[in-house]
ZAMARGU-4260 file (C-alpha; in steps of 0.2 Angstrom, whole numbers, plus 5000, padded with zeros to 4 digits):
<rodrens>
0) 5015/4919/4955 | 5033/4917/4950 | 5036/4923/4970 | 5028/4912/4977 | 5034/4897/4965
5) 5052/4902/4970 | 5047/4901/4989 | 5041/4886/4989 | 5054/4879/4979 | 5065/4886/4991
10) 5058/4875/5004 | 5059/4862/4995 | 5079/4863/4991 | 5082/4865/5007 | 5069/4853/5018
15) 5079/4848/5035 | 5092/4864/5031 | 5098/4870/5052 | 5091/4889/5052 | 5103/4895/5069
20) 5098/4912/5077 | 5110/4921/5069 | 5106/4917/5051 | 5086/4916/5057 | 5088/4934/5061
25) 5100/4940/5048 | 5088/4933/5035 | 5072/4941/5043 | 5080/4959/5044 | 5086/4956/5022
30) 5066/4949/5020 | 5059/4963/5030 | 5069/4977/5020 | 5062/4966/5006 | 5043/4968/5010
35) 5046/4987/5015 | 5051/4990/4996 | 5038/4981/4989 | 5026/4990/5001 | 5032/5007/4995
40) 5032/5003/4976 | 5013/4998/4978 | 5011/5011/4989 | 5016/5024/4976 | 5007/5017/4960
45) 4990/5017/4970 | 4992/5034/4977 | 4995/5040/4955 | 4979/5028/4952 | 4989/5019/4937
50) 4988/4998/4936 | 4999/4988/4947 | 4994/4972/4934 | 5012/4967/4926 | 5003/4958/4912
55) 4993/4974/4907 | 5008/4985/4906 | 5000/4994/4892 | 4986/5000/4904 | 4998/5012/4914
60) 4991/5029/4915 | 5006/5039/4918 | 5023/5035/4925 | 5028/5035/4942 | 5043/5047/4946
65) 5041/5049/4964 | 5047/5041/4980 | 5055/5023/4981 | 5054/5026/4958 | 5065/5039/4962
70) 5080/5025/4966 | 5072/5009/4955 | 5062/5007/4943 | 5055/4991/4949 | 5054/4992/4967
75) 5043/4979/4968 | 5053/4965/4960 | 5067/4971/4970 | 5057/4968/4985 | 5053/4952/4980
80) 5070/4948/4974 | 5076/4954/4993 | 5062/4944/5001 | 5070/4929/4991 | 5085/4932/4997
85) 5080/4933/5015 | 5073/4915/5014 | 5088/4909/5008 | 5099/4916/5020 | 5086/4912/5035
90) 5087/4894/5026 | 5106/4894/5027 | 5108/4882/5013 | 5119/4888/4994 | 5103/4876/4987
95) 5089/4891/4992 | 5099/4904/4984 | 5094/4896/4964 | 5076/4900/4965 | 5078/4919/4971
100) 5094/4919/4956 | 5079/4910/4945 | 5068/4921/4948 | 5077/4938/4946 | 5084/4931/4932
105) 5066/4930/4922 | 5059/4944/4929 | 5075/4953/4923 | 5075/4943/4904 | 5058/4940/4902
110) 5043/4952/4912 | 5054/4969/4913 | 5057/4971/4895 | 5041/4968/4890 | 5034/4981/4903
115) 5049/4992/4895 | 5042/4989/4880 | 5026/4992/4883 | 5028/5008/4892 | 5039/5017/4880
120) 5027/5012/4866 | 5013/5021/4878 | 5023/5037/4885 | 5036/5039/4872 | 5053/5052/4878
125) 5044/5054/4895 | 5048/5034/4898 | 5063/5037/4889 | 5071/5051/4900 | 5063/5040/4916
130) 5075/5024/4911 | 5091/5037/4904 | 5089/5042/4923 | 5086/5028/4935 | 5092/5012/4936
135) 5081/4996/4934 | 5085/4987/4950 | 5095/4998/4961
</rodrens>
């Protein structure tokens, strides 16, 4: 929800912004990447069969180590937050570039350390070692 609230805020910012070739295709390529590791952070938690619901943290079945979660611990909002920044480059206006800010900003305050929370309370030192050893975004 709060993606696709900062995309279309994005269009909206920047309505009538010029979106060259260059910037088009640069901005593609960033958004792309971004979809990619979304792609591979859903693609991981379904293959381990735990929830990919942010709100229901607490219904997690195990903690996912293993491919993309090797490098982040939240793939998919990084993925997002890349897929933001596409946009904004594709929209070549500064004004496109608050949303995507916006949003990692609450995603990063707000959702992530309530999953943290949530997950630690449910998985204990084995969470714990998990965030000692691989960074949140990147």
């Amino acid at each position: 929800m709060m993606l696709a609230a900062s995309l279309l805020a994005q269009r909206l910012l920047t309505r009538g912004a010029a979106t060259p070739a260059t910037t088009s295709v640069l901005g593609a390529t960033v958004a792309v990447a971004g979809i990619a590791v979304a792609a591979a952070g859903i693609r991981e938690i379904r293959s381990a069969g735990t929830t990919l619901d942010p709100m229901r943290p607490g219904d997690a079945t195990q903690v996912v180590r293993r491919g993309i979660f090797r490098y982040s611990r939240n793939p998919i909002y990084l993925g997002d937050a890349l897929l933001l920044a596409g946009y904004a480059i594709h929209r070549r206006d500064p004004l496109a570039l608050l949303p995507a800010v916006g949003f990692v900003g609450a995603i990063d305050l707000l959702q992530i350390p309530a999953e943290e929370e949530a997950l630690l309370g449910r998985f204990g030192s084995t969470y714990g070692e998990y965030v000692a050893t691989v960074r949140r975004w990147f």
